[in-house]
C-alpha positions in Angstrom: 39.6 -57.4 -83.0 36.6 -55.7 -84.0 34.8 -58.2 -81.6 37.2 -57.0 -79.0 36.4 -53.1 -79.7 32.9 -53.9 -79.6 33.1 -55.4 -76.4 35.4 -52.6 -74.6 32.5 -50.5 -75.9 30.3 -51.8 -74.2 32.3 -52.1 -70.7 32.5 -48.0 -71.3 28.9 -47.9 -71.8 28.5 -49.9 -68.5 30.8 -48.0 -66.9 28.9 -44.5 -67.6 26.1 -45.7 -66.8 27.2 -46.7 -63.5 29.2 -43.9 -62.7 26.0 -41.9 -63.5 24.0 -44.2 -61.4 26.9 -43.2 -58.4 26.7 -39.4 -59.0 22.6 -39.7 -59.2 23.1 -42.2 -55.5 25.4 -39.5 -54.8 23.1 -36.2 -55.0 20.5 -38.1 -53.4 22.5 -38.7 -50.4 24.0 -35.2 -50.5 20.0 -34.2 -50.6 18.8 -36.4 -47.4 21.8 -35.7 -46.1 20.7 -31.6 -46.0 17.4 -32.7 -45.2 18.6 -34.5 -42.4 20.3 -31.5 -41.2 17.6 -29.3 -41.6 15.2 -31.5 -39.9 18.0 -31.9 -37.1 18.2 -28.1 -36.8 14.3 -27.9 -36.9 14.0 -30.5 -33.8 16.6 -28.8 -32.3 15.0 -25.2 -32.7 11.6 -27.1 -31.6 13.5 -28.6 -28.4 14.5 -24.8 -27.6 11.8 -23.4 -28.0 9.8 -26.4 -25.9 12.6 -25.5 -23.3 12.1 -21.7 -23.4 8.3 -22.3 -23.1 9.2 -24.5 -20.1 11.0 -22.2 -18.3 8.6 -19.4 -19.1 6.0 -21.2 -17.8 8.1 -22.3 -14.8 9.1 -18.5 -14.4 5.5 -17.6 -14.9 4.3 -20.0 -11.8 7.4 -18.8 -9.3 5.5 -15.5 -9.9 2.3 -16.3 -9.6 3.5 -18.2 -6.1 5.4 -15.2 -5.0 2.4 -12.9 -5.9 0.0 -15.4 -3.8 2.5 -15.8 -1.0 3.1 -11.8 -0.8 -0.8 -11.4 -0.9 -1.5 -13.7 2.0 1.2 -12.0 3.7 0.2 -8.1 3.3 -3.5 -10.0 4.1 -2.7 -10.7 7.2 -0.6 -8.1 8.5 -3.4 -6.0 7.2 -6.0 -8.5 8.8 -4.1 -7.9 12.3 -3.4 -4.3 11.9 -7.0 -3.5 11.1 -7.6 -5.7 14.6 -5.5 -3.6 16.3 -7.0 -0.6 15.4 -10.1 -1.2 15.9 -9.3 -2.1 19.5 -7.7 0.8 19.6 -10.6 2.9 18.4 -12.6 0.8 21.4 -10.2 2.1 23.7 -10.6 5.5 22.4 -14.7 4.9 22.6 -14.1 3.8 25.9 -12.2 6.7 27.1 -14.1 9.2 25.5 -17.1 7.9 27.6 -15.4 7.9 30.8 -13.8 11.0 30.2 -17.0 12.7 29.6 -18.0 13.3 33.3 -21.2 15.4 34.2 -19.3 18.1 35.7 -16.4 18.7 33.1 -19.9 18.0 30.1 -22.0 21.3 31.9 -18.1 23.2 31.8 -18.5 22.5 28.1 -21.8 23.0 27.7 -21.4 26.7 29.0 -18.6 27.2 26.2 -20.5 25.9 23.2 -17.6 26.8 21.0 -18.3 24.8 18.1 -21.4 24.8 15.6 -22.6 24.1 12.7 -22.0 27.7 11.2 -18.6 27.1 11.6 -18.6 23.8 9.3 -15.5 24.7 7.4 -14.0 27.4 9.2 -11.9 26.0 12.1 -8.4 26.8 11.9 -5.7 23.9 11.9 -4.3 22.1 14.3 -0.8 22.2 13.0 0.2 22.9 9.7 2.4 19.7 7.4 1.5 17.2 4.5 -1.8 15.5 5.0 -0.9 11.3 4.9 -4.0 9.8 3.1 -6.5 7.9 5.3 -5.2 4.2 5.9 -8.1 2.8 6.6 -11.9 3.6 6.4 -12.6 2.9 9.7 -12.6 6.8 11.1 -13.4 9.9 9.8 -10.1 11.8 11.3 -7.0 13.4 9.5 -3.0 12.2 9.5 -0.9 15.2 9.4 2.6 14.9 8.4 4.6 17.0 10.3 7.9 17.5 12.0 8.4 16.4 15.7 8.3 18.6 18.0 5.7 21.5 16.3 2.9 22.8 18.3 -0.1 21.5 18.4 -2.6 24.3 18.5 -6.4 23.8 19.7 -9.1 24.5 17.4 -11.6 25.9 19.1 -12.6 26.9 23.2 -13.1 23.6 25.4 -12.5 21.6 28.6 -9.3 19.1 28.5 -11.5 15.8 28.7 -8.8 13.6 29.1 -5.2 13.9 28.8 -3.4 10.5 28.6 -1.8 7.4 26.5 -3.7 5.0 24.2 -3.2 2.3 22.3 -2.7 3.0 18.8 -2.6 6.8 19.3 0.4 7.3 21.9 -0.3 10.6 23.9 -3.7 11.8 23.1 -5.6 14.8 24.3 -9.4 15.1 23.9 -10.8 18.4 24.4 -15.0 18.8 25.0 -16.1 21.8 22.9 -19.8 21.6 24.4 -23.0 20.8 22.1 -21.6 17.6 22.1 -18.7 18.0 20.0 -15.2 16.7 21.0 -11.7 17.4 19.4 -9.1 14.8 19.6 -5.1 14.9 19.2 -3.0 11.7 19.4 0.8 10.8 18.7 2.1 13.8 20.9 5.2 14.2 21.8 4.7 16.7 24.9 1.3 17.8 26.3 0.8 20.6 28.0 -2.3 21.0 29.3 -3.9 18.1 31.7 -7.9 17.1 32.3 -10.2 19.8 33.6 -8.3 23.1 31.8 -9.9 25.1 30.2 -8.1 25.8 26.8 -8.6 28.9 24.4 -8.5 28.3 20.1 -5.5 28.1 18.9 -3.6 27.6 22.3 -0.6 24.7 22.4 -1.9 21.5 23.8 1.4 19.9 23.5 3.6 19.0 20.5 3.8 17.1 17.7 5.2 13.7 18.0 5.6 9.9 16.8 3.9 8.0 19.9 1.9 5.2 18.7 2.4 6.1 15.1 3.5 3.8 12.5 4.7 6.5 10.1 7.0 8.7 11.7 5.9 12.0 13.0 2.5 12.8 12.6 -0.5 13.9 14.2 -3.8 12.3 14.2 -6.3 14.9 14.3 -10.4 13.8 14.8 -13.5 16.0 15.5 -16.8 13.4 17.3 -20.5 15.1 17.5 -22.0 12.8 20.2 -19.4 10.4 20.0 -19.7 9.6 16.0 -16.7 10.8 14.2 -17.6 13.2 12.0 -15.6 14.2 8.2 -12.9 16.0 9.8 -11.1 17.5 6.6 -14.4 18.8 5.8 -14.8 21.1 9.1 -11.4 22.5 8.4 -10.7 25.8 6.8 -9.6 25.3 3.0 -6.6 26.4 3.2 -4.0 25.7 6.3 -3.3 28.6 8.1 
């Protein structure tokens, strides 16, 4: 008997030991296990965030395309439209030259209506919004105005030319003598025609959208010798 108690003993001893050895197995398993899961979760977060890089990168290089496409686009148009008007301000070179005869030059010559002393004192055209300058090609003045508003000459002269161009619509040019010139384009209505003599601040015609690209405008330019000179500058300060 005592044998047999000494025996069970030992089965009990057995069995705690294994059923520790199961909880230990147990925990350890219940450890990986988390581990597992937490490395699971990690490569999952990692995958995301691998995925969100991709697609911000991807994102990133659409816009860099669009940008590059958009650039190579305004590029051109610019490109053409700087073409355009500088056959257009050929034209207007050309026209001025023909337009400058001998006879309607001594008309002008006798009127000598603008000088330097008045650098800064000729009155406005027309009165609006000045649009800044588009390009740097000339020296002139956009003025933003509403269709239909006179157009007022700035000082005495001889209508040079009174006609369409390209790139300025109707355009008067007016021969101030001392080889000064005042130009007027985008008209709607002129009033005057070549060989008139015109007084300051008489209507030449009306403000207008003809060969503009902005609406109604008008492009205002004074030449000395057929440079264009710093229009604004020649200009009183204020409008009037």
């Amino acid at each position: 008997l005592v044998e047999k108690y000494k025996y069970m003993g030992v089965i009990a001893e057995a069995d705690q030991d294994m059923l520790k050895e199961i909880q230990l197995r147990q925990e350890e398993i219940a450890q990986k296990s988390t581990e597992i899961v937490h490395q699971i979760q990690l490569a999952k977060e990692a995958e995301k965030a691998k995925q969100a890089e991709r697609l911000l990168l991807l994102t990133q290089e659409r816009k860099r395309q669009q940008l590059l496409h958009k650039y190579r686009t305004e590029k051109g148009t610019h490109n053409q439209a700087l073409k355009e008007l500088r056959a257009a301000v050929a034209q207007l070179e050309e026209r001025l030259g023909i337009a400058s005869d001998e006879h309607l030059t001594k008309q002008a010559q006798a009127i000598k209506s603008i000088r330097p002393s008045l650098f800064g004192k000729l009155p406005w055209p027309v009165v609006g919004v000045i649009v800044p300058n588009q390009t740097p090609i000339d020296r002139g003045i956009t003025i933003k105005a509403k269709k239909g508003k006179p157009v007022r000459c700035v000082a005495d002269g001889i209508v040079a030319d009174s006609q369409s161009i390209i790139g300025y619509g109707n355009t008067i040019v007016v021969m101030h003598g001392n080889g000064y010139i005042s130009l007027y384009a985008h008209l709607s209505d002129i009033s005057v025609k070549r060989g008139d003599t015109v007084q300051a601040k008489q209507v030449l015609g009306t403000v207008g959208e003809t060969g503009s690209l902005i609406g109604s405008v008008l492009y205002f330019a004074l030449w000395k010798d057929y440079e264009p000179l710093n229009t604004r500058r020649w200009l009183t300060r204020k409008m009037n």
